[in-house]
C-alpha positions as a LaTeX table, in Angstrom:
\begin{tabular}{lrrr}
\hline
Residue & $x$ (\AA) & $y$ (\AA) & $z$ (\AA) \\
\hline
Unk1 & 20.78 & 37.05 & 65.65 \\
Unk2 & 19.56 & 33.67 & 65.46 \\
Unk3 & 15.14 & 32.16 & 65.00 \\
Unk4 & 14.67 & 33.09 & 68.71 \\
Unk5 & 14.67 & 36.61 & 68.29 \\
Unk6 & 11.20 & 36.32 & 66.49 \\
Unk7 & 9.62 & 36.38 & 69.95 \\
Unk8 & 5.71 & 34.96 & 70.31 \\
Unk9 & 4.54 & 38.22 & 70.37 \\
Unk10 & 5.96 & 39.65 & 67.31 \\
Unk11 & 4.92 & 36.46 & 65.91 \\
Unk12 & 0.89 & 37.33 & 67.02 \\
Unk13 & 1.28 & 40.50 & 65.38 \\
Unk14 & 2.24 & 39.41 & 62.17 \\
Unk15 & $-0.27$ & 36.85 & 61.87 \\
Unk16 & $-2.82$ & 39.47 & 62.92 \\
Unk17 & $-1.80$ & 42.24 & 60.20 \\
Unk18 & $-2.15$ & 39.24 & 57.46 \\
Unk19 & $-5.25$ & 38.09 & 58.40 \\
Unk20 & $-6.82$ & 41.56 & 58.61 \\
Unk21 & $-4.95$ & 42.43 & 55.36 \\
Unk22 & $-6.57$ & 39.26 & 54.06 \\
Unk23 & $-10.39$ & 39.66 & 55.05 \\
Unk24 & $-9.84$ & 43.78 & 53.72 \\
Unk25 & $-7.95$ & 41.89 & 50.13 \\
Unk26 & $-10.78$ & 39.77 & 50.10 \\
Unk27 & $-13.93$ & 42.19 & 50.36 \\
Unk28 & $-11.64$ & 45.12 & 48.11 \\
Unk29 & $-11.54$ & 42.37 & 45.55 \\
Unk30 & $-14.89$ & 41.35 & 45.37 \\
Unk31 & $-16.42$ & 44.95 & 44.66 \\
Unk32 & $-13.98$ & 46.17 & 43.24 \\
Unk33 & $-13.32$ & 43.21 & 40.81 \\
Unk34 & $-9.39$ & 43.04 & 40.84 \\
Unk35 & $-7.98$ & 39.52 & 40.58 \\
Unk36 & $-4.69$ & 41.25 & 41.97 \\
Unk37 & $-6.51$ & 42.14 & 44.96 \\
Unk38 & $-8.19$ & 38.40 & 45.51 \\
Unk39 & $-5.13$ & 37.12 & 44.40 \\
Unk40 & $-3.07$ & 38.81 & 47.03 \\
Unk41 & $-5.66$ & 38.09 & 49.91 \\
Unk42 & $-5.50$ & 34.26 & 49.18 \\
Unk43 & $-1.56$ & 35.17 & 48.87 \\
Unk44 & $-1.80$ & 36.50 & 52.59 \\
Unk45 & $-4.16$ & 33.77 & 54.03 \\
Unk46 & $-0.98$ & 31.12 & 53.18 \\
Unk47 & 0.94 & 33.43 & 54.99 \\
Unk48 & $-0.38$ & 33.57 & 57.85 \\
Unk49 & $-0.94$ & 29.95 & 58.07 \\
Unk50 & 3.18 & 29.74 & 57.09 \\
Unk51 & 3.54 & 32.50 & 60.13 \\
Unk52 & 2.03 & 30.48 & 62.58 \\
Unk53 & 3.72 & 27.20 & 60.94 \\
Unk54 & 7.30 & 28.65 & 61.38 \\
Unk55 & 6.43 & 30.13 & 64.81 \\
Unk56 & 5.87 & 26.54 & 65.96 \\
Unk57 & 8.88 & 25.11 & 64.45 \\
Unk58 & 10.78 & 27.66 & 66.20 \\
Unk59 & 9.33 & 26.28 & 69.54 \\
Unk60 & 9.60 & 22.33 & 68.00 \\
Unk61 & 13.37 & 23.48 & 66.97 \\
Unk62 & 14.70 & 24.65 & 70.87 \\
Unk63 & 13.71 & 21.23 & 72.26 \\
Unk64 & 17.40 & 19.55 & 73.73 \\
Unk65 & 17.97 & 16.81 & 72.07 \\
Unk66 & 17.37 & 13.52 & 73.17 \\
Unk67 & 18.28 & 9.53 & 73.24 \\
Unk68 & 16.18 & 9.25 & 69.91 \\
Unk69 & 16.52 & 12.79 & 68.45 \\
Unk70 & 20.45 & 12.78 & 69.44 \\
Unk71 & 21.09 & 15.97 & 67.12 \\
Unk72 & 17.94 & 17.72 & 68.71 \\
Unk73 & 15.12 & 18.82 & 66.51 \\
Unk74 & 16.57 & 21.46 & 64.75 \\
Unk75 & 15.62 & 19.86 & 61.52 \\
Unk76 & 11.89 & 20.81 & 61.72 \\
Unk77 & 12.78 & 24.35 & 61.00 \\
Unk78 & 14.29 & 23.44 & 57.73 \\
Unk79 & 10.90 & 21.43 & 56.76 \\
Unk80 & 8.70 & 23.94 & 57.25 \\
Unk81 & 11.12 & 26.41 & 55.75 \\
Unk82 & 10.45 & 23.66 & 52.24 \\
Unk83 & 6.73 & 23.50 & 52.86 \\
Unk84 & 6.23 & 27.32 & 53.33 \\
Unk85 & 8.79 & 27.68 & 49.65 \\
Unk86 & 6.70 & 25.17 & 48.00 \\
Unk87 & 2.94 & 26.86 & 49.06 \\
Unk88 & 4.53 & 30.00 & 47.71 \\
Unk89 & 5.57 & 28.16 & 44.15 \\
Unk90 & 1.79 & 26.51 & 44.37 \\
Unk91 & 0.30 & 29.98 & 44.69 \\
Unk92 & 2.47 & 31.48 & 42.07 \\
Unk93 & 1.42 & 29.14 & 39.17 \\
Unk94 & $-2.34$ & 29.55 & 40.31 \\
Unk95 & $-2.33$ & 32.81 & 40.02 \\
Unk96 & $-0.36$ & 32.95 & 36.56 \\
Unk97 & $-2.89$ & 30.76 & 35.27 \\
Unk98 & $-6.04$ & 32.70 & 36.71 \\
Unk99 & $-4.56$ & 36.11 & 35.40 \\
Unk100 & $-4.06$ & 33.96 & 32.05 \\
Unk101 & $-7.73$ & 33.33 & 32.17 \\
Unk102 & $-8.16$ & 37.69 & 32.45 \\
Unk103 & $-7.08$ & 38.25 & 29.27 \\
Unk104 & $-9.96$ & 36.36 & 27.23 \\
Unk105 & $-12.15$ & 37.44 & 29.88 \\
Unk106 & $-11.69$ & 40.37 & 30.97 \\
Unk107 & $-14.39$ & 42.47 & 33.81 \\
Unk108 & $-14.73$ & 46.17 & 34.80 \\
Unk109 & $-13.02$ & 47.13 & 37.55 \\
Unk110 & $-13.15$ & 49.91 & 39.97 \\
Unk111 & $-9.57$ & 51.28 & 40.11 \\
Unk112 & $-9.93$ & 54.00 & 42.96 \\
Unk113 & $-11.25$ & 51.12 & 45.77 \\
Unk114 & $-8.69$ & 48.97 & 44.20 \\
Unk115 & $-6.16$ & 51.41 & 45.13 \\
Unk116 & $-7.34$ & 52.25 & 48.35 \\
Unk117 & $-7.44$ & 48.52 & 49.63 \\
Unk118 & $-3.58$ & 48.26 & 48.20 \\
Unk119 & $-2.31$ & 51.26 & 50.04 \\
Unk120 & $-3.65$ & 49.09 & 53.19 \\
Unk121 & $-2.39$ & 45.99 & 52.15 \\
Unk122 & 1.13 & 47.74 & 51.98 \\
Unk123 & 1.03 & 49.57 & 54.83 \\
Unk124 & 0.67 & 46.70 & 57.20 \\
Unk125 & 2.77 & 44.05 & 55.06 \\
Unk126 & 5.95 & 46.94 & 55.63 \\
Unk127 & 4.87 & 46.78 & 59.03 \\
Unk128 & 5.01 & 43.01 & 59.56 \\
Unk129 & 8.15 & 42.69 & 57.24 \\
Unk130 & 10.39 & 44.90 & 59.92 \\
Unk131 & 8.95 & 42.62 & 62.62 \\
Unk132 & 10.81 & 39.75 & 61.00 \\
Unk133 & 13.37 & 41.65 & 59.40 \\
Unk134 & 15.87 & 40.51 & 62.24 \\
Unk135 & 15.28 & 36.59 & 62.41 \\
Unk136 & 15.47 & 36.19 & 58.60 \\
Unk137 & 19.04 & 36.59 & 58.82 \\
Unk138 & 20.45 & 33.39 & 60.36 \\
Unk139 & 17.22 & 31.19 & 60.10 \\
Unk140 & 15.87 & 29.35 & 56.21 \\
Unk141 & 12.35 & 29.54 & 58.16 \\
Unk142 & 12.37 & 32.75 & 59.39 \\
Unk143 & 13.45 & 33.61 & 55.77 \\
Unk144 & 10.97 & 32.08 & 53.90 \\
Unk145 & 8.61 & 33.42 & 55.99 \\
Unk146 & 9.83 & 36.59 & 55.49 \\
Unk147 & 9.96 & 36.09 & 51.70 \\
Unk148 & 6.18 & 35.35 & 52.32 \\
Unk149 & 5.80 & 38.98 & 53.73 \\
Unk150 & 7.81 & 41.03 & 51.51 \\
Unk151 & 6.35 & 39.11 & 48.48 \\
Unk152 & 3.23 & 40.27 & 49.62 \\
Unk153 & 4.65 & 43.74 & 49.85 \\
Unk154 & 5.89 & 43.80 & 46.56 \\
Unk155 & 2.71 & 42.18 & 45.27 \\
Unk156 & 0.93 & 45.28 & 46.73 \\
Unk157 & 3.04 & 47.96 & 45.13 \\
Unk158 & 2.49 & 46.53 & 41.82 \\
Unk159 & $-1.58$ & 46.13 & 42.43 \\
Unk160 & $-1.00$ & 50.38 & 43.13 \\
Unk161 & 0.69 & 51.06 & 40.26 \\
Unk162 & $-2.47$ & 48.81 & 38.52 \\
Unk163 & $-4.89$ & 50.65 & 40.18 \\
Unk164 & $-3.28$ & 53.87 & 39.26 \\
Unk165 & $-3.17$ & 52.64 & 35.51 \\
Unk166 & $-6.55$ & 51.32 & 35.53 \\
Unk167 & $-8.44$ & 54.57 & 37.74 \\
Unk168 & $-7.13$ & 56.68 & 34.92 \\
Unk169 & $-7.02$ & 55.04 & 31.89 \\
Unk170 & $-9.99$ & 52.06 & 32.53 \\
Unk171 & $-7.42$ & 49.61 & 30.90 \\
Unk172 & $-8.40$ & 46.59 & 32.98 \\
Unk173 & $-5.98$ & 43.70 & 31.33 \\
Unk174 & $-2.90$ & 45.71 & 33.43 \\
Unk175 & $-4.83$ & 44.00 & 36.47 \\
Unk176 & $-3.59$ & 40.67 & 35.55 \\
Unk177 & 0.18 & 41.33 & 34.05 \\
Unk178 & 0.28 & 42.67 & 37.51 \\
Unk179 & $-0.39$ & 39.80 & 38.73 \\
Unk180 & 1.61 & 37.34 & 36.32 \\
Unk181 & 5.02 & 39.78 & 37.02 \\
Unk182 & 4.66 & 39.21 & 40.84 \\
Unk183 & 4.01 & 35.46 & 41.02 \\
Unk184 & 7.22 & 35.17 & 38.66 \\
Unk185 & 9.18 & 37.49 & 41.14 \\
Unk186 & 7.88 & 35.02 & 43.92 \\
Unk187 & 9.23 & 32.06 & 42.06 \\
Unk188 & 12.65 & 33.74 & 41.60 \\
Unk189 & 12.64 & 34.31 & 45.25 \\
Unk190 & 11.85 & 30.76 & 46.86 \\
Unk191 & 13.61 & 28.51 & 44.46 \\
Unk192 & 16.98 & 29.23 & 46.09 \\
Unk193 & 15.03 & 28.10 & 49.43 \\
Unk194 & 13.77 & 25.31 & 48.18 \\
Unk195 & 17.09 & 24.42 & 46.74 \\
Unk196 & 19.10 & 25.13 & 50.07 \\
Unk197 & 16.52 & 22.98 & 52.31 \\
Unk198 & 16.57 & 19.89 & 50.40 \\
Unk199 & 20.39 & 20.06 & 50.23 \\
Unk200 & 20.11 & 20.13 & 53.72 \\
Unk201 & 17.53 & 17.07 & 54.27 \\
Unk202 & 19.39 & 15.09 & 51.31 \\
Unk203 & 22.33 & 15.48 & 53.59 \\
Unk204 & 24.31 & 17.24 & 51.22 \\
Unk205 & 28.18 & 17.79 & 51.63 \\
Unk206 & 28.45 & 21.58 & 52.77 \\
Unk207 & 30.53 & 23.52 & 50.45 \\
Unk208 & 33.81 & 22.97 & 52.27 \\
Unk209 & 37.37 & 23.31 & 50.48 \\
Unk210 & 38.52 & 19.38 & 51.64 \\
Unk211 & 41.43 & 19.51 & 49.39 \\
Unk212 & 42.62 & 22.17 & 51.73 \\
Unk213 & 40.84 & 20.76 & 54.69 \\
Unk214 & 43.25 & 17.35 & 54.26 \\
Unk215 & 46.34 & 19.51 & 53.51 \\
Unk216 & 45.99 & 20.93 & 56.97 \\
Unk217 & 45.03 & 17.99 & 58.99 \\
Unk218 & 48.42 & 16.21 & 57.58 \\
Unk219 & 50.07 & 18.71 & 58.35 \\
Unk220 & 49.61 & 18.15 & 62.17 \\
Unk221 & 52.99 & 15.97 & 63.45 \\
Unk222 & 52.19 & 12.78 & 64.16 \\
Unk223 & 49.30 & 12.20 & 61.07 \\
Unk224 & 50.04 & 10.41 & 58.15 \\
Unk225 & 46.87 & 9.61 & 56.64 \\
Unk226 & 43.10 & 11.39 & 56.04 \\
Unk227 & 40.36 & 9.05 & 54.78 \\
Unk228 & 36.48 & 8.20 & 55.41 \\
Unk229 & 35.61 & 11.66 & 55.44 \\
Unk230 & 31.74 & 12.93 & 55.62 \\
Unk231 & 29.98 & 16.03 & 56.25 \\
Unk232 & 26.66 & 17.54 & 56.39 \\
Unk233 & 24.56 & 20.03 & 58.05 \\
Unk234 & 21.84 & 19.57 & 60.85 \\
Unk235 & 20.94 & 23.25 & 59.22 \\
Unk236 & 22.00 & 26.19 & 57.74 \\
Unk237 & 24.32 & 26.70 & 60.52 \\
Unk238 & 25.55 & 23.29 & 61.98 \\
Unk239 & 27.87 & 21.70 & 60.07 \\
Unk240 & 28.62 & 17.83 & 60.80 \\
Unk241 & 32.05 & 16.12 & 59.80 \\
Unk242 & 33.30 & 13.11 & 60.87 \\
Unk243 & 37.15 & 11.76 & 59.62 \\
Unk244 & 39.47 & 8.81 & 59.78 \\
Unk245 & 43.04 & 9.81 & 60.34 \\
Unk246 & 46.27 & 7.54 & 60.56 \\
Unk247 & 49.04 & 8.03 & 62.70 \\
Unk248 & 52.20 & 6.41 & 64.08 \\
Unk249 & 51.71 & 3.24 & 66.65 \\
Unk250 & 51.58 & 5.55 & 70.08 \\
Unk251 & 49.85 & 5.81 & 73.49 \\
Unk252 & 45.87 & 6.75 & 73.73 \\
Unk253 & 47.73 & 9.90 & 76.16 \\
Unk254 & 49.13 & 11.33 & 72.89 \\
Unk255 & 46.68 & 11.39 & 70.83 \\
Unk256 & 44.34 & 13.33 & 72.55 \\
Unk257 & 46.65 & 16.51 & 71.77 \\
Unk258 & 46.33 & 15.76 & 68.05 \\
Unk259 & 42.01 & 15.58 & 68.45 \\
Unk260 & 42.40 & 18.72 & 70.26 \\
Unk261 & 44.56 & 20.47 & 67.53 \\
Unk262 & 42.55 & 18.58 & 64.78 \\
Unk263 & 39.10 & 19.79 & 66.57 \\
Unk264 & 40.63 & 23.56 & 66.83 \\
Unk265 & 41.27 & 23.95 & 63.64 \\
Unk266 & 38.17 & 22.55 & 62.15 \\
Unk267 & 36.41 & 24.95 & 64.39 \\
Unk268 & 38.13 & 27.87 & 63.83 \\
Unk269 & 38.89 & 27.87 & 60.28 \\
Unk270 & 35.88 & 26.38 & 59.06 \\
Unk271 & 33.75 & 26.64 & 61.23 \\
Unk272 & 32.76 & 22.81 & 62.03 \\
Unk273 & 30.68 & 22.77 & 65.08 \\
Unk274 & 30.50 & 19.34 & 65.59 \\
Unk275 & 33.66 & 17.08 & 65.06 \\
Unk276 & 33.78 & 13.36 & 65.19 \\
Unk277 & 37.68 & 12.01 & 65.01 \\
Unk278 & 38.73 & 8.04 & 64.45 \\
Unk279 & 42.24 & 7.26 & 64.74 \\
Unk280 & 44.08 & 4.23 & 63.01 \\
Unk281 & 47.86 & 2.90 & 62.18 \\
Unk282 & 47.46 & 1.17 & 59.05 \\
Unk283 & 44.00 & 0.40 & 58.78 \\
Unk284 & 42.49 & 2.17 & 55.73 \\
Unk285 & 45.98 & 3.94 & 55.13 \\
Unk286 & 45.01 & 3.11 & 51.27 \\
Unk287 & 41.67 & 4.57 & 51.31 \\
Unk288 & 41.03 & 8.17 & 49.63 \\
Unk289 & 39.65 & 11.06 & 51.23 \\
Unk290 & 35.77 & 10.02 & 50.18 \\
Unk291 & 36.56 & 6.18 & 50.64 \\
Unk292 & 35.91 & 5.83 & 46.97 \\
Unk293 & 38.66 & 3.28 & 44.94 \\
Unk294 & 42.13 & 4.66 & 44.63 \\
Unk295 & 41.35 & 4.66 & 40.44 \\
Unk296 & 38.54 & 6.74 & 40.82 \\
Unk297 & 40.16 & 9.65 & 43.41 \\
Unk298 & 39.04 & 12.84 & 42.68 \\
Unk299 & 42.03 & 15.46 & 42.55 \\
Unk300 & 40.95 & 17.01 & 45.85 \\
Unk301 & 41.97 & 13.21 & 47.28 \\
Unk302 & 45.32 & 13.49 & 45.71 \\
Unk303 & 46.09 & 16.49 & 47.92 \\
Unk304 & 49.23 & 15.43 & 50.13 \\
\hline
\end{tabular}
């Protein structure tokens, strides 16, 4: 199940649940004095501006591509899947460093509206997590934005247990360790987002066995060579490879058997979507795998 199947409309209901979350967060926290709750509702207002964000990347990303966007615009999902990841990080250190602040200042708090307000909170961030539940599989967008949501979910669980602590024991520094332990979960979250997306825009090789990948491309009759080989990702699912591959002195006729062959099993085994082929006699027949001197080959260009 690929972005798409976060229709518009589940997309309006999400955004809805956060802001009402958000403007109930914000008015719990106030009278009853919990930075966990205020913390949490400023927590929800980024999400629902990173809802509505990745809800128009998905639209952006289904454009066809086009004489100056010739690999479509797929690409804007993966920056607003960084953008959303880095808000999150932003909003994690804020809050450590206002819950920091708690300790040598520490105010009453009313732990039963406190609790009250966070059964809400959870209630509708569940509800909005299962309406993206099925998108965050196959999309880095969808999935930071669902990271968003079930960070928010989490974050509401712990504010119950504080709420519980504090309603019956008035011990009102648990308010912001609360806090602290969630933004660090939140941080352990996105980073591997964050990681994955600027792979992607750096261009980074995918993680491809080429030793392997050259074994069974010369294994093909007719090829004698593999060099000038690159690869990267348009995203998480489209993988880009182009190759250089020598062969004996023949007819164009028969060698567009050996692209086809080459092209299936790209495809097939791993999973290369998009698969750009140049053919040569002798011309780079020297050249390693990575088109880096013949001294400095890697043992994955050795592979005959």
């Amino acid at each position: 199940m690929h972005s798409h199947s976060v229709n518009g409309a589940r997309f309006f209901w999400v955004t809805f649940l956060n802001i009402l979350i958000t403007v109930v967060e914000i008015l719990g926290g106030v009278f009853s004095g919990s930075l966990a709750l205020l913390s949490d509702a400023f927590h929800n207002l980024g999400d629902s501006a990173a809802i509505l964000l990745g809800y128009f990347a998905q639209l952006i990303g289904r454009h066809p591509e086009t004489e100056r966007r010739t690999y479509g615009y797929r690409r804007a999902e993966i920056i607003f899947a960084l953008l959303n990841s880095i808000f999150l990080i932003v909003i994690s250190v804020f809050l450590i460093f206002e819950a920091a602040k708690r300790f040598s200042h520490p105010q009453p708090i009313n732990g039963e509206l406190m609790l009250i307000v966070a059964v809400v909170g959870l209630l509708a961030n569940l509800a909005s997590a299962f309406l993206l539940q099925g998108g965050s599989k196959d999309s880095l967008n969808i999935k930071a934005t669902y990271l968003h949501i079930l960070s928010d979910a989490l974050s509401s669980v712990g504010v119950i247990i504080g709420a519980l602590f504090i309603w019956f024991t008035d011990i009102s520094w648990i308010d912001p360790v609360i806090t602290i332990l969630v933004a660090i979960y939140i941080c352990y979250e996105t980073w591997p987002i964050i990681h994955q997306t600027l792979s992607i825009l750096m261009q980074s090789s995918p993680e491809l066995d080429y030793a392997c990948i050259k074994k069974d491309i010369k294994q093909i009759d007719g090829i004698t060579g593999v060099h000038h080989v690159h690869a990267w990702m348009i995203d998480e699912h489209r993988i880009i490879f182009s190759v250089h591959i020598n062969l004996k002195d023949m007819k164009l006729s028969e060698v567009e058997p050996i692209y086809q062959r080459i092209e299936t099993l790209l495809k097939n085994k791993y999973h290369i979507c998009h698969i750009t082929i140049q053919a040569e006699v002798e011309r780079g027949i020297e050249e390693t795998m990575f088109n880096t001197p013949a001294d400095k080959a890697t043992t994955s260009d050795e592979v005959e």
